[in-house]
Each structure stands twice: as structure tokens, then as C-alpha cells.
C-alpha positions in Angstrom: 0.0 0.0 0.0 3.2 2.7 0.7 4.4 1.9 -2.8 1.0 2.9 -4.4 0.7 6.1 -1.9 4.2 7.1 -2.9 2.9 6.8 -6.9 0.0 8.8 -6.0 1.8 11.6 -4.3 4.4 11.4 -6.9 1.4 11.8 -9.3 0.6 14.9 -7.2 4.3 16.5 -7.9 4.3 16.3 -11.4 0.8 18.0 -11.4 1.6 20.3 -8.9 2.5 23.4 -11.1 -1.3 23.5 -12.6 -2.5 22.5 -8.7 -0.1 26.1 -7.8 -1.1 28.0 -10.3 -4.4 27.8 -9.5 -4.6 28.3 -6.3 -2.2 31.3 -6.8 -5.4 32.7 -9.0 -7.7 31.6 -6.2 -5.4 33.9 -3.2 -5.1 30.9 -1.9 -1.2 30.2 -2.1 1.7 33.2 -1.7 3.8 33.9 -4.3 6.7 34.2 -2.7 6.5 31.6 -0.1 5.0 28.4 -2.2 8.2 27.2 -3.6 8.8 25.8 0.9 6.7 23.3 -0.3 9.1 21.7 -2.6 11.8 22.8 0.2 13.3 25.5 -1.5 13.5 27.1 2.6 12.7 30.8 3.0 14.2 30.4 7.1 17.4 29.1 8.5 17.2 26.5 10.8 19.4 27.7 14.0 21.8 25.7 16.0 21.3 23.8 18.8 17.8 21.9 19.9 14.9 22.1 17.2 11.0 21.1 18.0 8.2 21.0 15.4 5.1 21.5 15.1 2.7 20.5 12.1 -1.1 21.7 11.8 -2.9 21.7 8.3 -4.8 25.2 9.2 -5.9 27.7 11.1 -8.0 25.2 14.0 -4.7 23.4 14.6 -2.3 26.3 15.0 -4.2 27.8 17.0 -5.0 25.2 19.6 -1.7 24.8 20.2 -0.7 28.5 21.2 -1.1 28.1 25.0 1.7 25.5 24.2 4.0 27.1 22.6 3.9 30.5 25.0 5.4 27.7 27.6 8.1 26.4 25.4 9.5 29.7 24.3 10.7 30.2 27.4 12.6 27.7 27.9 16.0 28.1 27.5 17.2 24.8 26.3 15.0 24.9 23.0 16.6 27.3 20.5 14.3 26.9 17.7 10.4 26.2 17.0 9.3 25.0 13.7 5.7 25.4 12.4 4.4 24.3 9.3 1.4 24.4 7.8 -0.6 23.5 4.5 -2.8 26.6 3.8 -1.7 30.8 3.3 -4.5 32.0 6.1 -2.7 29.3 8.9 0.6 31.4 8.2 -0.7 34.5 8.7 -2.0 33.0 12.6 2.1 32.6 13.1 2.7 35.8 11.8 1.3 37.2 14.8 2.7 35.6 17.1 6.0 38.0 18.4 8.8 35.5 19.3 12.1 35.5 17.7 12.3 31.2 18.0 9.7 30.7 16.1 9.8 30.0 12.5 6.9 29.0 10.0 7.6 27.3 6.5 4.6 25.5 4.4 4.5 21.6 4.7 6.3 19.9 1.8 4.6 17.7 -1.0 5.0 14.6 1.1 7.1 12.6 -1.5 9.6 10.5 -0.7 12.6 12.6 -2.0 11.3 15.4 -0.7 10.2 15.1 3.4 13.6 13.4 3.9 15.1 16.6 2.5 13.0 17.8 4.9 13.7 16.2 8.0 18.0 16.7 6.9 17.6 20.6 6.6 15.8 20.8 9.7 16.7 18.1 11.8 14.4 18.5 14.5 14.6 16.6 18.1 11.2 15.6 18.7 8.0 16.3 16.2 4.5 17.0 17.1 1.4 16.7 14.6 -1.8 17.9 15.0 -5.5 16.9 15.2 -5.6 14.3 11.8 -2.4 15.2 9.6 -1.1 11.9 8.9 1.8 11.5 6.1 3.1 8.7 5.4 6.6 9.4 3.7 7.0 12.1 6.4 6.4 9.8 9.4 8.3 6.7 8.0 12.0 8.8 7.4 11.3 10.4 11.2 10.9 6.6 12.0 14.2 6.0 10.5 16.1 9.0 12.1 14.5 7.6 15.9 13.2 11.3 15.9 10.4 11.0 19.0 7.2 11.7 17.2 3.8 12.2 18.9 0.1 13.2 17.2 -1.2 15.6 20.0 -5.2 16.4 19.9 -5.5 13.6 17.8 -9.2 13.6 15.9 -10.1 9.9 14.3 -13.6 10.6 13.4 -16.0 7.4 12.5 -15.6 8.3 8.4 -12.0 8.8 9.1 -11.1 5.2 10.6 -13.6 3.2 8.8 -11.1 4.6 5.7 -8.0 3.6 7.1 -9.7 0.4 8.0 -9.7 -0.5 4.6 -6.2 -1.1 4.9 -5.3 -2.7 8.2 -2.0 -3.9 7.8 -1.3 -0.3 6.2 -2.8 1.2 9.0 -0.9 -0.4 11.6 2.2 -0.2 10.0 1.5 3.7 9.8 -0.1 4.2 13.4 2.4 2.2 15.2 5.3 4.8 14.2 3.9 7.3 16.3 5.4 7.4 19.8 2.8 8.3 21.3 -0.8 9.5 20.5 -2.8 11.9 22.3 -6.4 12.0 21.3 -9.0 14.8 22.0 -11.8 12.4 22.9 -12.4 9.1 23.7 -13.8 8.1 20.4 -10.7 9.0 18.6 -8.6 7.4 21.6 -10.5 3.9 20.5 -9.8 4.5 17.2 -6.3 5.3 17.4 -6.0 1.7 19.5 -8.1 -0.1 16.7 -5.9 1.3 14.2 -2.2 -0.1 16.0 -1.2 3.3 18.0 0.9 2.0 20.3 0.6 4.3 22.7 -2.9 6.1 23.2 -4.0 8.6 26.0 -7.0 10.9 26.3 -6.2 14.0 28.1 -8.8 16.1 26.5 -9.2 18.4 24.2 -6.7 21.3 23.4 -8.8 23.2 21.5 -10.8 24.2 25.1 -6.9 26.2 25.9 -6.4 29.9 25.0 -3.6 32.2 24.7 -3.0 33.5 28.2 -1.3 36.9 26.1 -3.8 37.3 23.5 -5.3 40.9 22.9 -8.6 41.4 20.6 -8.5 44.4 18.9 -11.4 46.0 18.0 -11.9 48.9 15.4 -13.7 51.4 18.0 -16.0 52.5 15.0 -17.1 48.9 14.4 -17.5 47.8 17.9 -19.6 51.0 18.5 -21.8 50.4 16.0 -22.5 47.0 16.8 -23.2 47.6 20.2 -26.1 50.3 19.1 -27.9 47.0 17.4 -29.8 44.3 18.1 -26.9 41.7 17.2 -26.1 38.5 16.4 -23.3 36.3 14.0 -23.4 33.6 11.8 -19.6 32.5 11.9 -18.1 29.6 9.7 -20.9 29.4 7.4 -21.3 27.2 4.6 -23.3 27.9 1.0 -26.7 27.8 1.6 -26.5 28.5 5.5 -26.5 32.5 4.7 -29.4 32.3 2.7 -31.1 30.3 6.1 -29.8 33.3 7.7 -30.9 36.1 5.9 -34.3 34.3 6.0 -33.9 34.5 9.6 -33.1 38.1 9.3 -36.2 39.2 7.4 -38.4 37.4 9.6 -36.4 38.9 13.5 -37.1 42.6 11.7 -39.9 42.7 12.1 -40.1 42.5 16.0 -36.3 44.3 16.3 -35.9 47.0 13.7 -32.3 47.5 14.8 -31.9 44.2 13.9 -27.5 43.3 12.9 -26.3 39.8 11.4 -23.0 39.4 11.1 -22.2 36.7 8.7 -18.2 35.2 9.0 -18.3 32.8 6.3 -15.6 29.4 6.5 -14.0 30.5 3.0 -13.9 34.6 2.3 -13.3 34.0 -1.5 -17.1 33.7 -1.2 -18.5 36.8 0.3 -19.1 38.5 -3.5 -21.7 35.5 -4.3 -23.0 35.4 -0.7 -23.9 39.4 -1.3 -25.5 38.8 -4.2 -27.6 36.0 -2.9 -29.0 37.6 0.3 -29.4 41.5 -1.9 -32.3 38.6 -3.7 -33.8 38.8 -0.3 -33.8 42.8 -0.7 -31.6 42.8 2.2 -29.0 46.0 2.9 -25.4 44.1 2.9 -22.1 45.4 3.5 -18.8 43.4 2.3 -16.4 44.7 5.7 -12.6 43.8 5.1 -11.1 46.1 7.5 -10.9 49.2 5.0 -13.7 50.4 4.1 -15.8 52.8 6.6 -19.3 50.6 7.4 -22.7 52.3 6.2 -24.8 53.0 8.8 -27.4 51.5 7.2 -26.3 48.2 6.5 -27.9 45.4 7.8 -26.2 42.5 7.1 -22.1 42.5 7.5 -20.4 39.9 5.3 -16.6 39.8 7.1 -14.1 39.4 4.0 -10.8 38.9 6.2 -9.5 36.5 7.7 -8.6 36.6 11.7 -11.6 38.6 12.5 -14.1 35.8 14.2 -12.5 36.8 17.9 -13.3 40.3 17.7 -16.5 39.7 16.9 -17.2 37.2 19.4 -15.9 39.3 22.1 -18.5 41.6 21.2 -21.7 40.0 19.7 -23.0 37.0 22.0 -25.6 35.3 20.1 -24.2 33.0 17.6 -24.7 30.4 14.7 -22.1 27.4 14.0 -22.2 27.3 10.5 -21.5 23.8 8.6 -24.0 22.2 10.8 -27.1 22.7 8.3 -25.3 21.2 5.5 -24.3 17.7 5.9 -20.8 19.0 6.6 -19.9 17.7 10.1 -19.6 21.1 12.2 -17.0 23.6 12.8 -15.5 23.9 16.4 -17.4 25.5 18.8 -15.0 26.2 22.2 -13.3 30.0 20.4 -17.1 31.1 20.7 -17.6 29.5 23.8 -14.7 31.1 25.3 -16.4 34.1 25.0 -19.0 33.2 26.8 -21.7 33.9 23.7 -24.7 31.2 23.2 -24.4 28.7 20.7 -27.0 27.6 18.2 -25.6 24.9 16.0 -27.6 22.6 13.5 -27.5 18.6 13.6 -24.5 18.5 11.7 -22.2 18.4 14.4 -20.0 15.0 13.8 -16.6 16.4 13.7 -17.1 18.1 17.1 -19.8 15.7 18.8 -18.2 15.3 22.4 -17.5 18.5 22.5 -21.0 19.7 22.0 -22.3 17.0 24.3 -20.2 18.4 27.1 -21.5 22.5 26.2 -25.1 20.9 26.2 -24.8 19.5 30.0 -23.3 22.9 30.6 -26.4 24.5 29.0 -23.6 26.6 27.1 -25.0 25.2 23.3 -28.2 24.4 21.4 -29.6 22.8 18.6 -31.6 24.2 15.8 -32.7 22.0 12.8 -34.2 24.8 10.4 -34.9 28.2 9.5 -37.7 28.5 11.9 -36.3 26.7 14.8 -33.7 29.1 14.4 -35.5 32.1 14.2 -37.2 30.9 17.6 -34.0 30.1 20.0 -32.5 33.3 18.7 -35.6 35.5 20.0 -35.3 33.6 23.1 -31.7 35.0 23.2 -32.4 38.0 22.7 -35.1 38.4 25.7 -33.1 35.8 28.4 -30.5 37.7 30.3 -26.9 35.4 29.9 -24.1 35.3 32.8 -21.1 35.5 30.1 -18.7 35.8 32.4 -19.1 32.6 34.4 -19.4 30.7 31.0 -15.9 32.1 30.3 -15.0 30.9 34.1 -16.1 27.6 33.3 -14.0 27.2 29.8 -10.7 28.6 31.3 -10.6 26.8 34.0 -10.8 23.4 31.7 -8.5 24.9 29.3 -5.8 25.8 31.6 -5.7 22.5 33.0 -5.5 20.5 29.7 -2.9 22.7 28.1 -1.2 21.9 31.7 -1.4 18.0 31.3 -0.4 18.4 27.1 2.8 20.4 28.1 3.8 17.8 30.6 3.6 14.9 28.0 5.2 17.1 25.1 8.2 17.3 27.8 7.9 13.5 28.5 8.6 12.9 25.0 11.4 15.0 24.1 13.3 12.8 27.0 12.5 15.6 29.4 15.9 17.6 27.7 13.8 20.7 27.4 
């Protein structure tokens, strides 16, 4: 099975230049910067002791920066390496002010080319995220005996009846991990099923935060905002913000000061959401951070990326997008963490325990349709909502699982750091 992976990523190399190209035209690669994926490096590695850190996006880097706030500061690491698949993903490690850590994209995981890799950069102990799982990659760390862990590992049901498929592949894959630690106990029995050979469940990351993190918030924007009736549709997938300008229409007519702030999941999409909800005879504004908002606007259509925090931190009442469609759900804890209520559709696979655990909290609910929704969101709108101890409540699990991931990340890495 590795010898027919390694033709099919091979197969992925020689097409690559059209796959770039593309995606150049689509904003979604950076023109300077693409060429680290066929490690032509943009950073120098540094001497001395070199961890890594691989997330495929935004969701993974992110979870992981209570983490790394610890491990900058200690002296014995001189380097941090984070890589990444996708251009929004960088621009999270952009952000972040520390002069050890480093971001490059994640090679095209050929043969030829991770164990180029892995000899450029040489790290002592490697960490990947949530789901990433490459083959090539994993099999030369294997060879160097570089300790390699998958940290808030995610095996959904889809996921492992896939790998299934092929269970001597699976195993042989699986078992080169040192150690696995899963965000749930669902993926924890999975990752055993599958030949991890060593499996804990510690929780998940994602409920950690940034102990330094600031918001910022354009005064103008947040001051508008706070003179309406507001609410957010964040992570939304096509035909979710036509639901919500539904939803909109109908909510007017009780609130005239009635806001919706729709996020959607992929920005390259706000033109055709505009055009679709303007059909409903609905006053939008496409906000990307430059251009002054119309005080008459009624729906905001956010066209940057980064934003979702800001807006959280102000506007409490909230939609999960991707849980309408058949799409499996979009994280819910950055919301929650703000203390805002939740209304999410049945969609909700990807992030099922999770959502279990915020309904015994009473921090989440479930809406099935347009008029369910327009229901639980009047009912938000006239209950009064202690934010602050929902915030309380998140922290405080947070703080202790990024507690109990650091310890293990030390473990690992021989306790040298």
C-alpha cells in the first residue's frame, strides 16, 4: 500500500505546477513563499535543539498556542518550527512576536522530498496535530529515531472506517507514532483499533487559550454593533446564509435595529453570498477592514481572515455554521470562550463530544431549520446570559489540559527541554 501512496503523491508532484497556479489565482497560495513546499526554505534552521510543530490550518495552530507561549521560554529549546498546509494558517504565526519561532509551508509529502526535509531541519522531537497523517514524512522520522507524537489527535468514524480499509497499512503507519494523544475518547479507541501504540485521552486542546492574547477591535465597528440588536453567523457554509438572511427578514420585524453578522468558513465567497442575500432585498455590506461601514447596513459579510474573535468578544448570540449542510460542524470552544450562546444545526460530527459536554453545561443548542432558528434566537435576545461565568467555566478546563499536554510534550522529548 506505501508503494502505491508514494505513486499517487508522486502523481501529485508532477501536477503540482497547474495544482499552484491555480490556487495562486484563487489567493489561496503566496507567491513568494509556495516554492517551501518543494523545500526551497525561505528560514534558516538555527543551532542547537529544534522542535516541530505541524497543523494543516488555522484550527490546529491555534490550539496549540497556549503551548508554545510555555516552550518559548525555555532556555534549552533554541528553535520552534511550524508548518502548515494553507496561506490564512501562516498569517496566525505571523502574529505571534517570538524571535524562536519560525513558519515554512509543509512539503509535498514525496519520498525525495520530506527526507530533505527532515535533513535541513533536523528537528529533536516532532508533534502533529489533530488528523495530519503522512506517510513518507512519518516513516523517514521513523528512521532517524526522531520521537514523534500526534497531539489532539481527531479519528472521526468516516475517518477510521477509511483507514480500515487497509489494516496492515494502517498499523504499520499508526504504530510509528510514539505516542498519540487523542482529544476524545472516540478517537482514543480508534487510534488503538488502528495499531497506536501508545494512546492517552487527556482532553481536548482546542478548550486552551492564549494567556497573552489581545482582541483588537476597530472602535467604530464595535460601536456600532453595540447600538444594534446583534447576532453572528460564523463559519458558514453555501446555503447557511441564505437560512440566515431568512432569519433576518423574519427577526425585523419584531427588532428594527436588527444586525447579522455573517463570518463565512471561505472569504473568496463573500461577493456571491452578497448577491444571494441582496435577492432577499436585504442592505449588505462586504467589511474587510478598510472600508468605513454604512450605517445603514444590515447584514455585515466579514471578507478577512482573523476577524471571528473580535467579533465574538462583542456579539454574543451566535450560529455554528457547517451544521445545516451535511458537513460535520465547525469547532465551537473560540465562541464558547467568549462566553456567547451557541446555536448549531444537527451536523455536528466532527465536534460531537465537544458539543455534548457544552449541552450539559447549558452553554450550546440545537436548531434543525430556518424557523427553529429564528425561535432560539428571540429567546436569546429576551433571556439575560451570565457570560462571564461561562468564560470561568472554559478557562478553567483549558488551563488544566494545556497543563497536562505540556507535561507529555516534555515526556517525549526525553525531558531535555
Amino acid at each position: 500500500m506505501l508503494i502505491i501512496y508514494r505513486f499517487l503523491i508522486n502523481l501529485v508532484l508532477i501536477l503540482s505546477p497547474i495544482i499552484i497556479i491555480y490556487r495562486l489565482f484563487k489567493k489561496k497560495e503566496d507567491i513568494k513563499r509556495f516554492k517551501e513546499k518543494f523545500c526551497f526554505f525561505t528560514k534558516k534552521k538555527v543551532k542547537g535543539r529544534l522542535i516541530w510543530f505541524h497543523g494543516a490550518s488555522v484550527g490546529e495552530l491555534q490550539s496549540i498556542v497556549p503551548i508554545l507561549e510555555i516552550l518559548e521560554k525555555e532556555k534549552k529549546i533554541k528553535q520552534i518550527l511550524i508548518t502548515s498546509n494553507t496561506l490564512s494558517s501562516s498569517k496566525i504565526i505571523q502574529k505571534f512576536n517570538s524571535k524562536k519561532i519560525v513558519h515554512q509551508f509543509f512539503p509535498i509529502d514525496t519520498f525525495y522530498l520530506s527526507k530533505k526535509f527532515l535533513n535541513y531541519w533536523n528537528p529533536s522531537s516532532a508533534f502533529f496535530i489533530d488528523s495530519e497523517i503522512w506517510p513518507n514524512m512519518l516513516d523517514h522520522l521513523n528512521h532517524k529515531n526522531i520521537p514523534t507524537a500526534l497531539i489532539n489527535g481527531r479519528i472521526t468514524k468516516k475517518t477510521y472506517v477509511r483507514w480500515k480499509n487497509f489494516p496492515i497499512f494502517s498499523k504499520k503507519i499508526f504504530n510509528k507514532f510514539n505516542l498519540c494523544l487523542s482529544c476524545s475518547n472516540e478517537s482514543k479507541s480508534y487510534l488503538i483499533k488502528l495499531g497506536a501504540k501508545k494512546v492517552k485521552s487527556l482532553g481536548n486542546l482546542k478548550f486552551a487559550q492564549s494567556e497573552n492574547e489581545k482582541i483588537k477591535v476597530d472602535d467604530k465597528l464595535k460601536r456600532f454593533i453595540l447600538s444594534k440588536r446583534s447576532w453572528c453567523a460564523s463559519s458558514t457554509h453555501p446555503n447557511e446564509e441564505t437560512i440566515c438572511g431568512s432569519v433576518h427578514k423574519k427577526l425585523k420585524k419584531k427588532y428594527p435595529n436588527l444586525l447579522t453578522i455573517i463570518i463565512p468558513r471561505h472569504i473568496d465567497r463573500s461577493r456571491s453570498i452578497d448577491d444571494e442575500l441582496k435577492k432577499l432585498n436585504l442592505k449588505t455590506q462586504i467589511v474587510n477592514g478598510h472600508n468605513k461601514i454604512d450605517k445603514n447596513a444590515e447584514i455585515l459579510i466579514i471578507e478577512s481572515y482573523g476577524q471571528t474573535k473580535s467579533f465574538y468578544s462583542i456579539c454574543k448570540n451566535v450560529f455554528l455554521g457547517g451544521s445545516l449542510i451535511n458537513h460535520g460542524g465547525q469547532n465551537p470552544l473560540e465562541a464558547t470562550r467568549f462566553g456567547c450562546n451557541i446555536m448549531h444545526g444537527p451536523y455536528i460530527s466532527n465536534f460531537k463530544e465537544i458539543f455534548k459536554m457544552l449541552k450539559s453545561k447549558n452553554m450550546s443548542i440545537q436548531i434543525n431549520n430556518e424557523k427553529n432558528m429564528t425561535k432560539i434566537l428571540n429567546n436569546f435576545f429576551q433571556k439575560k446570559t451570565n457570560f462571564k461565568k461561562k468564560q470561568a467555566e472554559l478557562n478553567r478546563i483549558g488551563k488544566k489540559t494545556a497543563i497536562n499536554f505540556y507535561k507529555e510534550i516534555c515526556s517525549l522529548a526525553n525531558n531535555e527541554i
